[in-house]
Phi, psi and omega in degrees: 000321181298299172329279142023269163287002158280306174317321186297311188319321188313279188271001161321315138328308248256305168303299176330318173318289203287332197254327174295309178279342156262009169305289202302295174302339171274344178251008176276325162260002158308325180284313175331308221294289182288004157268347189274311166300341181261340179293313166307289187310295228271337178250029185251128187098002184255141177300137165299146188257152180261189221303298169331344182243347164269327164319296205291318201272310190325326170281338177270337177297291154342299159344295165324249093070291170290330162257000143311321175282293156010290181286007218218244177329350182259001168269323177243087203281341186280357172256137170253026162265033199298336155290324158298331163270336193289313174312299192286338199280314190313313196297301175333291209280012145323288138024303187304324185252038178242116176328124161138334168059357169257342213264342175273297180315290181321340185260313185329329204274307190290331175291317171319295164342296182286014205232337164122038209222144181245153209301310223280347170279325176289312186319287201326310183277008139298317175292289183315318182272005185273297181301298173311295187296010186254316174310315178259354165296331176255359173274340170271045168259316208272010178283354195293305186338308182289315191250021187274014185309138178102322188282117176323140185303329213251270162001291199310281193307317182287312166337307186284026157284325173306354185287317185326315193284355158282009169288320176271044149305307153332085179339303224267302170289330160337295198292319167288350182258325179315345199256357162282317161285001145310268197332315190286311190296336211069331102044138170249116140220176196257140181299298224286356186262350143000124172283187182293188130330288176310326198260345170280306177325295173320283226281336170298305166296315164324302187295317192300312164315298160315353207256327188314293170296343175264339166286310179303304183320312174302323185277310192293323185298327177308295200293006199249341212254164190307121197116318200026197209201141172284140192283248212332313199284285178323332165280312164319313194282309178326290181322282179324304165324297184279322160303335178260345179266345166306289197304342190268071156000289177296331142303122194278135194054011154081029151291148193116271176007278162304328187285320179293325174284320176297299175314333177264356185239291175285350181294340176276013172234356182235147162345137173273342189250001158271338171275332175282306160309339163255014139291297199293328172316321203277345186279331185287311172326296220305311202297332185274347160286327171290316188284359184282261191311355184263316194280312172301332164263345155264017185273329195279323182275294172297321174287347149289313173305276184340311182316296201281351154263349151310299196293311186273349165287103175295258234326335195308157189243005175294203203271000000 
């Protein structure tokens, strides 16, 4: 019996893991799931974009997507576990549509863990991709300034302020706003556990490339509905749109949010109810693309792990 409850002590954590993440993945798309329904109701009486600009989003969303996770693994260069951070990270963000506004960072940080990542460096790097992407959500915002004709002086003239946040591009100022966003957050993160220079620059392009594709998705959907739209100036407001909707925390994905900034920066050269529908459309692309890509890496991820455990067992009794 003693043997017994030492074994359980052993795998008991080991079962816990595995039961936590399919908790966490089944109410991460149950939620998914009734937000793509209230998204679908809220886009009925509005015009539709057509098939060719939903292909177009789909593809570029994907894109996204990959390279986000990407900009994720360039943070932890010293793990070669990089299909196993990529998978969790692909699982997180379900997380996004679970009441409660903590639960994709809490799964971001605990899959990385499991994956061979220690808690307080996926915390750090989690502070750090956070700073990046407020970086590259504002550098394509700040193009509004230039291609925003139409767009209210005070929008315009205030756009190049989005710029401000490539400053943490810098380590050394990076590692000074981390130490600020402890203090709000209450969050311990470690300076020395900081990534290089080099792997913050990377992962600042990959996210930049994501925020690139997903403004574009959004500009082809505007721009396919009755009217169009200008594509740069419709990409920029997105961009702007999603860095500020990044910030409302508490809105999950920045719904409202987004929708509200877009309406004061291209509604005024486009339909307003043509700006609203391809806001709800590109949410409806995105959500059925994250659930898409969540599923494919992990079947993928587990057919590898198979591959690879005959061969990493000595026990094993295959070949």
């Amino acid at each position: 019996m003693e043997g017994r409850a030492k074994s359980w002590g052993i795998r008991g954590p080991k079962r816990l893991g595995p039961l936590l993440k399919w908790v966490f993945g089944l109410a991460g798309i149950a939620f998914l799931i009734i937000a793509f329904r209230d998204a679908w109701r809220r886009s009925q009486g509005l015009p539709i974009p057509r098939a060719w600009a939903f292909l177009s989003a789909v593809l570029l969303i994907i894109v996204g997507l990959f390279c986000l996770a990407r900009a994720w693994v360039r943070l932890l260069t010293e793990h070669r576990a990089n299909r196993s951070l990529a998978a969790g990270f692909y699982m997180s963000q379900l997380g996004r549509y679970i009441p409660g506004a903590v639960w994709q960072a809490v799964a971001q940080v605990g899959l990385a863990t499991q994956a061979g990542v220690s808690l307080l460096q996926a915390s750090t790097a989690f502070g750090v991709q956070s700073l990046v992407q407020l970086a590259a959500g504002g550098t394509v915002g700040a193009i509004l300034a230039a291609s925003g004709r139409g767009v209210p002086l005070a929008i315009r003239v205030s756009a190049p302020l989005a710029l401000l946040p490539l400053l943490l591009l810098r380590r050394r100022w990076l590692v000074r706003a981390l130490h600020i966003v402890g203090r709000l957050t209450r969050r311990t993160f470690a300076d020395d556990l900081v990534p290089p220079q080099g792997a913050i620059l990377s992962s600042f392009g990959c996210t930049l490339c994501t925020l690139i594709a997903n403004s574009l998705a959004f500009s082809l959907l505007l721009s396919s509905l009755p009217g169009g739209a200008p594509i740069v100036a419709s990409a920029a407001a997105f961009g702007l749109a999603w860095t500020i909707g990044f910030l409302a925390v508490p809105f999950p994905s920045g719904i409202g949010v987004r929708e509200a900034v877009l309406l004061v920066t291209i509604g005024f050269r486009v339909s307003r109810s043509n700006v609203i529908a391809a806001s709800i459309c590109h949410r409806l692309v995105l959500m059925g693309a994250e659930l898409l890509v969540v599923m494919s890496s992990r079947i993928r991820f587990r057919g590898r792990s198979l591959e690879r455990a005959p061969q990493d067992d000595p026990h094993s009794l295959g070949p």
